[in-house]
C-alpha positions in Angstrom: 113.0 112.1 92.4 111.7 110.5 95.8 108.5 109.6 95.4 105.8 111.7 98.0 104.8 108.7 100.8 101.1 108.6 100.5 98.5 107.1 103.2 97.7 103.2 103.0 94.8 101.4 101.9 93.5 101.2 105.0 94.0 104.9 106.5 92.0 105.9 102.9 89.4 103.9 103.5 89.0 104.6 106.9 89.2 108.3 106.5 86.6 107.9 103.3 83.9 106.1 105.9 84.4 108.8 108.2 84.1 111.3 105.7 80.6 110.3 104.2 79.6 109.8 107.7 80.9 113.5 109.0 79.3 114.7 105.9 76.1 112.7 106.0 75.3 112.7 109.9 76.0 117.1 109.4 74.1 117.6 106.7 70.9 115.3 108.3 71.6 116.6 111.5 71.9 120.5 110.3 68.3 119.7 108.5 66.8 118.4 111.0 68.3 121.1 114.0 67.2 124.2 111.6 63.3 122.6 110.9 63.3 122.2 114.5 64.1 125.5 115.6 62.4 127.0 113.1 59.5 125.2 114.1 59.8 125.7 118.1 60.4 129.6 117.2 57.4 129.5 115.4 54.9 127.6 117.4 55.9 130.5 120.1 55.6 133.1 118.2 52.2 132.2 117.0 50.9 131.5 120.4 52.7 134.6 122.0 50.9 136.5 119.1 47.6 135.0 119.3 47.4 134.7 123.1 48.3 139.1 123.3 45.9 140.0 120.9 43.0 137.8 122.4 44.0 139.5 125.5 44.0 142.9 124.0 39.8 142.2 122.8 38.8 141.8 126.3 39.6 145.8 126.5 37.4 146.8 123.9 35.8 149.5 124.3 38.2 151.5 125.6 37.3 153.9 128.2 39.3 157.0 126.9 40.6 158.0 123.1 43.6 159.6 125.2 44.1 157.6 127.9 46.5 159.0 130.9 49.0 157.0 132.4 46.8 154.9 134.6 45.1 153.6 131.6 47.9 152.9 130.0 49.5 151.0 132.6 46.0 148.9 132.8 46.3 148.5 129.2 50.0 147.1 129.7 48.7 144.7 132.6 46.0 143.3 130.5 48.6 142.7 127.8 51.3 141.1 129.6 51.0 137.0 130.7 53.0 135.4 133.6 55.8 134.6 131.2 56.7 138.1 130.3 55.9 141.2 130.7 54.1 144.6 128.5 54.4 148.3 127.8 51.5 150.8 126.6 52.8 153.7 124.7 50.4 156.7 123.9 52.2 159.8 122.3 55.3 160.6 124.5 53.7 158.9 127.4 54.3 155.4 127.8 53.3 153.1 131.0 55.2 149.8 131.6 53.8 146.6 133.5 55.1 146.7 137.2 58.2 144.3 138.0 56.4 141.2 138.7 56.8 139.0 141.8 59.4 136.4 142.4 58.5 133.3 140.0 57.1 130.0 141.8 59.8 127.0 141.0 58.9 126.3 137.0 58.1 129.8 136.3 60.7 131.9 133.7 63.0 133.9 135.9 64.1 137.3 134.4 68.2 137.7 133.2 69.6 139.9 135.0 67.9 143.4 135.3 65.7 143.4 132.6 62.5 143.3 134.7 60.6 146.1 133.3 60.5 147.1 129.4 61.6 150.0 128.2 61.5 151.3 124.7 65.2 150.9 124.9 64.1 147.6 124.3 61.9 147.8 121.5 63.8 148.1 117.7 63.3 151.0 115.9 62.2 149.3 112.7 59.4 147.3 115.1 58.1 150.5 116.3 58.0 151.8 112.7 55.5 148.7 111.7 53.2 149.0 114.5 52.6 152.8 114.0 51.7 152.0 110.6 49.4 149.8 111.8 50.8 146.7 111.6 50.9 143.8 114.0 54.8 142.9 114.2 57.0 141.1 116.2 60.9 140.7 116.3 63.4 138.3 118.2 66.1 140.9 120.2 68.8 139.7 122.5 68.7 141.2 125.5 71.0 141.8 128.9 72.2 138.4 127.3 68.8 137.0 127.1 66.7 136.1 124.0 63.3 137.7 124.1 59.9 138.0 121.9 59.1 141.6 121.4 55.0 141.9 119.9 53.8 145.1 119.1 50.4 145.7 118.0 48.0 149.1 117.8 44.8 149.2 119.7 42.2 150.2 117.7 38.7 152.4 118.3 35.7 151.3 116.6 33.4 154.1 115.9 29.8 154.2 116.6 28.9 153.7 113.0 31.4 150.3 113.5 34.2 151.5 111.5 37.6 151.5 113.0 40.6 154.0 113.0 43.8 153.7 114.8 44.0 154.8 118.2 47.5 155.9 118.6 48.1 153.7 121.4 50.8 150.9 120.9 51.3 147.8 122.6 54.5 145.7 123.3 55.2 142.8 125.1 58.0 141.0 125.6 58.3 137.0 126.4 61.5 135.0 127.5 62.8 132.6 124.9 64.9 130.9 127.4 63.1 127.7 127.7 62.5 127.7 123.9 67.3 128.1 123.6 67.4 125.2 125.9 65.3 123.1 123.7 67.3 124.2 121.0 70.2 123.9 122.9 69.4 120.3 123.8 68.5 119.3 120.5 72.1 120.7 119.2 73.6 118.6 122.0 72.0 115.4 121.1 72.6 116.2 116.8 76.6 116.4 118.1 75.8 113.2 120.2 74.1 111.3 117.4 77.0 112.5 115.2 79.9 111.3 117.0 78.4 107.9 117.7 78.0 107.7 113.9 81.2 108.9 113.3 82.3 105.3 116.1 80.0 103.2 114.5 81.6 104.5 110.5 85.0 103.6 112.0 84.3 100.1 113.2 82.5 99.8 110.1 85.7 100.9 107.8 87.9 98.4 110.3 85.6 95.7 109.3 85.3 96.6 105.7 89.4 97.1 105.6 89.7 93.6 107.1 87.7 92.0 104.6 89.3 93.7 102.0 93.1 94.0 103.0 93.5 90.5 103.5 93.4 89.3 100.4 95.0 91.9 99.1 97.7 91.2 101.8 98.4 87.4 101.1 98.3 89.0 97.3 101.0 90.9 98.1 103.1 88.3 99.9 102.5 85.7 97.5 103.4 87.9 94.8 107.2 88.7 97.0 107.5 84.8 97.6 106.6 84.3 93.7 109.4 87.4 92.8 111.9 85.2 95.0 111.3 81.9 93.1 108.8 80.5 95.0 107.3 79.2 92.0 104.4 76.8 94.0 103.2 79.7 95.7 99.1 79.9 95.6 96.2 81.3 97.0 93.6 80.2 98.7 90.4 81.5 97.2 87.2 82.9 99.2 84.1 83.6 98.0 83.2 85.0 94.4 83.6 88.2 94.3 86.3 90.5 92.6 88.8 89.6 94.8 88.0 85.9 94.4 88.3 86.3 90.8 92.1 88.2 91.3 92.9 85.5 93.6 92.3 82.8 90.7 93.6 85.0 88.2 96.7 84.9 90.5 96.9 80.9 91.1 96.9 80.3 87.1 99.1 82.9 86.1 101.8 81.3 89.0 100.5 77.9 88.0 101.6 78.6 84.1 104.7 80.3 85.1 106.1 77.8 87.4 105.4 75.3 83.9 107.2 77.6 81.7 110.6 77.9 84.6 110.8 74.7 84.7 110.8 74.2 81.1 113.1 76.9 80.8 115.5 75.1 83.5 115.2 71.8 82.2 116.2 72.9 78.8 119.3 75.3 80.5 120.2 72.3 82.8 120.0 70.2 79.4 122.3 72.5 77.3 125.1 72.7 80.4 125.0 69.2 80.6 125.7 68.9 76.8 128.6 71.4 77.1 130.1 69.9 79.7 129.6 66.3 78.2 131.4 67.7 75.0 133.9 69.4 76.7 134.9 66.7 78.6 135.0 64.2 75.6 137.3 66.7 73.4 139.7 66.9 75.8 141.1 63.4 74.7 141.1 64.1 70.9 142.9 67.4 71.8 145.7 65.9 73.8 146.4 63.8 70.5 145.9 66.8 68.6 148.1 69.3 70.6 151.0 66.7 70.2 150.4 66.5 66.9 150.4 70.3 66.3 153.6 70.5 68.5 155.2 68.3 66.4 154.4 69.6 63.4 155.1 73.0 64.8 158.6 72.3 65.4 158.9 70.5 61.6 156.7 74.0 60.3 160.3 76.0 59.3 161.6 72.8 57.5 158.7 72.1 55.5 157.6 73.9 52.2 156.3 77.4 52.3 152.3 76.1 51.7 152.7 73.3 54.4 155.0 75.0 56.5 151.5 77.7 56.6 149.2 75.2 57.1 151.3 73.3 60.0 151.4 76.7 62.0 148.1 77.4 61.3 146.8 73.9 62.5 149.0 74.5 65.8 148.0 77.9 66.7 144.2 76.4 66.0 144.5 73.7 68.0 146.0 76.0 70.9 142.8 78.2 70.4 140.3 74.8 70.4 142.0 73.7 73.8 142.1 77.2 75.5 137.9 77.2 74.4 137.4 73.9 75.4 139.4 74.5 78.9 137.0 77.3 79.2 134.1 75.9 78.6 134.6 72.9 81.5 135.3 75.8 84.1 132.4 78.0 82.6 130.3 74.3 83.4 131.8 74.0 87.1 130.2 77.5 87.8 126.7 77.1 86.4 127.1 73.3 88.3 128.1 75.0 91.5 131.0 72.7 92.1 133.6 75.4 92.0 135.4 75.8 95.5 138.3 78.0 96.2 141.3 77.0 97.6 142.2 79.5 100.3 145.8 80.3 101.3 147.3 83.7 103.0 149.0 85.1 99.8 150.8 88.6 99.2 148.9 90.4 96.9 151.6 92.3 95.5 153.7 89.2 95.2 150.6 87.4 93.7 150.5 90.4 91.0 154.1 90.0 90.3 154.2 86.1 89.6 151.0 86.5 87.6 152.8 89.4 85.2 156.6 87.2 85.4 155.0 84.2 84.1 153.9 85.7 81.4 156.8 87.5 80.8 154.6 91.2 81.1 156.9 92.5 83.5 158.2 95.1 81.0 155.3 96.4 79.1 152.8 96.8 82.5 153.9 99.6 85.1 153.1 98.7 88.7 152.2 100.5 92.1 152.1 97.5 94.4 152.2 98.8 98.2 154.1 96.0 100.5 152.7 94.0 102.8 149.0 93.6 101.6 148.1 90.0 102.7 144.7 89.1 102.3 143.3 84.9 102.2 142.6 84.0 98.6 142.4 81.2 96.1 145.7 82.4 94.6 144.9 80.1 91.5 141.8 81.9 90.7 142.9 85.4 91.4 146.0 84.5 88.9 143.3 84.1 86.4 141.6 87.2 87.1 144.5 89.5 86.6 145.8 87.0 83.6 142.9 88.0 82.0 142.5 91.9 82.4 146.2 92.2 81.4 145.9 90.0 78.5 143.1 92.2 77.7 144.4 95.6 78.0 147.8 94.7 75.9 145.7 93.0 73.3 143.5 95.9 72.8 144.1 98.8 74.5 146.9 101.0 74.3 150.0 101.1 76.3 151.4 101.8 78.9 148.8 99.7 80.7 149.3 100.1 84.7 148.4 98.0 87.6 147.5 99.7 91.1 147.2 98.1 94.0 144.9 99.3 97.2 143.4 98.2 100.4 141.8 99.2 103.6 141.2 96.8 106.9 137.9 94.8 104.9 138.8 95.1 101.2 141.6 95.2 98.2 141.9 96.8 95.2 143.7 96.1 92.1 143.1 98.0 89.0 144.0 97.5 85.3 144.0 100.2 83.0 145.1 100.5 79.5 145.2 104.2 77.6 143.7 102.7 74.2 140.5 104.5 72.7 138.3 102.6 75.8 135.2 100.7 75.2 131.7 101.9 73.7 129.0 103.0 76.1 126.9 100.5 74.5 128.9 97.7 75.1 129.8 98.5 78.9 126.4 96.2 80.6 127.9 93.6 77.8 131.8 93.1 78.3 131.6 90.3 81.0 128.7 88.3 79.3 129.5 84.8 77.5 130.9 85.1 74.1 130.8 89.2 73.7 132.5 90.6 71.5 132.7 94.6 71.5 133.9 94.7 67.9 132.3 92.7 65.3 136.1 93.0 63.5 136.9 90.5 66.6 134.6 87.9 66.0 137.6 85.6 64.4 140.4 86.9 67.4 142.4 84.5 68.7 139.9 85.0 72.4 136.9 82.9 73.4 134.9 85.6 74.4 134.8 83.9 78.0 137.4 85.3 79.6 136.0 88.5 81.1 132.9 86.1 82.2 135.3 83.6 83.8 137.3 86.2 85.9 133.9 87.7 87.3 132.5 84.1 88.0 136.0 84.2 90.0 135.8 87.5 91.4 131.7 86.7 92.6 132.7 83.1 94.4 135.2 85.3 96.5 132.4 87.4 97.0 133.5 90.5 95.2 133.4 91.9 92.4 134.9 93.2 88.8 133.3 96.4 86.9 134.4 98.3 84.5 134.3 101.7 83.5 136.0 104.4 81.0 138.5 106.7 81.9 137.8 110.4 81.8 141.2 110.9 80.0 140.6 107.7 77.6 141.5 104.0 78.0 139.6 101.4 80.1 139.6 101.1 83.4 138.8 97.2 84.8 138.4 97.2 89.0 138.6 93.9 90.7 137.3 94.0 94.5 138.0 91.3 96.7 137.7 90.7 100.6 140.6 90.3 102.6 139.0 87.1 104.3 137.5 85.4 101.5 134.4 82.7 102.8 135.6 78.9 103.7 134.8 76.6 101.0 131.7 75.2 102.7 130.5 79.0 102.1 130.5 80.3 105.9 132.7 82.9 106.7 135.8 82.2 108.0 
């Protein structure tokens, strides 16, 4: 499964600096705008409250227990202030201040037509607090205006100084408007304060992301150049902090790997030497031997039956010795890199043929080999190849093993398949390494075991390929891919 793409380092961080400072400049900011207008609301409430009922002593006494509606619109004058305006309410009768006169510049201007109060106006559960005697007061939006709405009871005090309610109520009500555009303005400037935070948490993330990436950037690419074998790749270390310490963490681990690869490659470049060296120096001795063991092949049928054994088991030794040792000196020219092909413009069907003739196979192998496939190969090397993956399928598959020939305008295929029991799954990643065997029983078999992983080396330097696989109705199936204009020897393309 596809793994989900998530954000980078630098998009987390960002977005986690902009976070805390969202969070942090909202939650300061909401404290500081809800003690503020709690406190503005307040202060005007008290004063509003204070300044009415300090208003409302100066009537005392009053002139009538049941005052008519003249009284009560004195009473209602006396109550209001120049911000707002009052209304006296005695039983059913009820007296409201005059409209007042157009406001001087600076003076609250009434919204709309909500000049004069009304009990409209006045909530029912405020009017239910002042007629128990209560002084009470309630914030009301009105004609889309916030107002104040005080209510208070005028008392009578008796001649022996007691008091008892009057019955007459009092409300005013005072514009809040000036009060919303505070609040207003300090809403505006907590959404100001908060967006220049939110700027100032981004640059800071840039700058923290900076500091941070690169390192972790050059750890990266020095960790790709390191994965390519790049083996003197370092570091430079900054500072001493965690970083620093990864940084040198880094440098010592590269420093003590590059020491163990070249170990590693001085001991490989030793042991191909020492192949090679011994390859090369058996080839003499084996010359002598080989005519030796052809000689004593040809005497084998006129010697006694114990000789005559041991002369054809010398000879068919020696043959095996040579073919290993032959082997092992082209096994060495691939690991030196001197092999080089030898291009020619070859029929491949024709190739297969001469490769199968020469080995007299014609019989035993069944062909489909479509004319005129030409491709530019090493014909010597590709005889090799398919030498070896019909030599393997007779040996130890089963027959009838089949060649089949393909190709389109960039590629050719030729494929070798036997009907024999096919290989184990477990040896399948193994068949084309050095010396594998997929059957112990074959460790003493007349093959080298480098066969498979000199007709790959082959296959790879015309840069293609050979895989293997099993078939779905039994047998292996060996698939040789090569391009129909192999690369020049100097390893351009043609």
């Amino acid at each position: 499964m596809t793994p989900r793409p998530s954000l980078g380092l630098r998009a987390r961080l960002m977005f986690a600096f902009a976070l805390l400072c969202v969070v942090t400049a909202a939650a300061v900011a909401g404290g500081i705008y809800v003690q503020a207008r709690t406190a503005i609301l307040q202060r005007t409430q008290d004063a509003a409250v204070q300044a009415m009922t300090s208003r409302l002593e100066a009537l005392y006494p009053l002139r009538s227990a049941t005052p008519g509606p003249d009284e009560l619109g004195e009473i209602a004058a006396a109550a209001a202030d120049q911000n707002g305006f009052a209304i006296a309410v005695y039983g059913e009768m009820h007296s409201p201040l005059p409209p007042p006169p157009p406001p001087s510049p600076g003076r609250w201007r009434p919204i709309g037509r909500a000049q004069i109060l009304d009990l409209g106006m006045i909530p029912s559960a405020l009017r239910r607090a002042v007629a128990d005697g209560d002084i009470a007061w309630q914030r009301v939006a009105w004609q889309d205006a916030p107002f104040l709405i005080i209510g208070t009871p005028l008392l009578i005090v008796e001649r022996d100084r007691t008091t008892r309610v009057s019955g007459i109520e009092v409300y005013t009500a005072r514009s809040l408007l000036p009060e919303q555009r505070s609040i207003d303005e300090l809403a505006a400037r907590a959404w100001l304060i908060g967006g220049a935070a939110l700027a100032f948490a981004v640059v800071l993330a840039l700058l923290a992301t900076r500091g941070v990436l690169r390192p972790v950037r050059e750890l990266g690419r020095a960790a790709r150049l390191l994965g390519e074998g790049e083996m003197r790749t370092r570091i430079e270390v900054r500072g001493s902090d965690e970083l620093a310490d990864v940084a040198r963490t880094f440098n010592n681990t590269a420093a003590e790997l590059e020491r163990h690869v070249r170990q590693l490659r001085e001991m490989e470049a030793d042991a191909r030497r020492f192949v090679a060296d011994v390859s090369h120096e058996l080839r003499t001795p084996l010359a002598a031997l080989t005519a030796v063991a052809d000689i004593l092949d040809e005497e084998a049928a006129r010697l006694p039956e114990p000789a005559g054994r041991a002369a054809k088991l010398v000879s068919q030794e020696t043959l095996n010795l040579t073919a290993l040792v032959n082997d092992l000196i082209e096994i060495s020219r691939f690991d030196s890199g001197v092999a080089a092909l030898v291009l020619n413009e070859v029929d491949v069907a024709e190739l297969v043929r001469s490769t199968l003739r020469a080995r007299g196979w014609s019989e035993p192998v069944q062909t489909e080999l479509p004319p005129a496939v030409t491709a530019r190969l090493d014909p010597r090397r590709v005889d090799v190849i398919l030498a070896n993956l019909v030599g393997n399928a007779l040996r130890h598959g089963r027959p009838p093993v089949s060649m089949r020939l393909s190709a389109d305008p960039h590629w050719i295929t030729v494929e070798v398949r036997d009907h024999g029991p096919g290989l184990d799954e477990a040896a399948l990643p193994h068949v084309f390494d050095r010396f594998y065997k997929a059957s112990a029983a074959r460790a003493r078999s007349e093959g080298s075991g480098l066969g498979l992983a000199i007709a790959r080396e082959n296959a790879r330097l015309h840069r293609g390929d050979l895989t293997v696989t099993n078939a779905p109705d039994g047998g292996a199936v060996f698939t040789l891919r090569l391009p129909r204009r192999a690369p020049d020897p100097d390893g351009g393309p043609e």
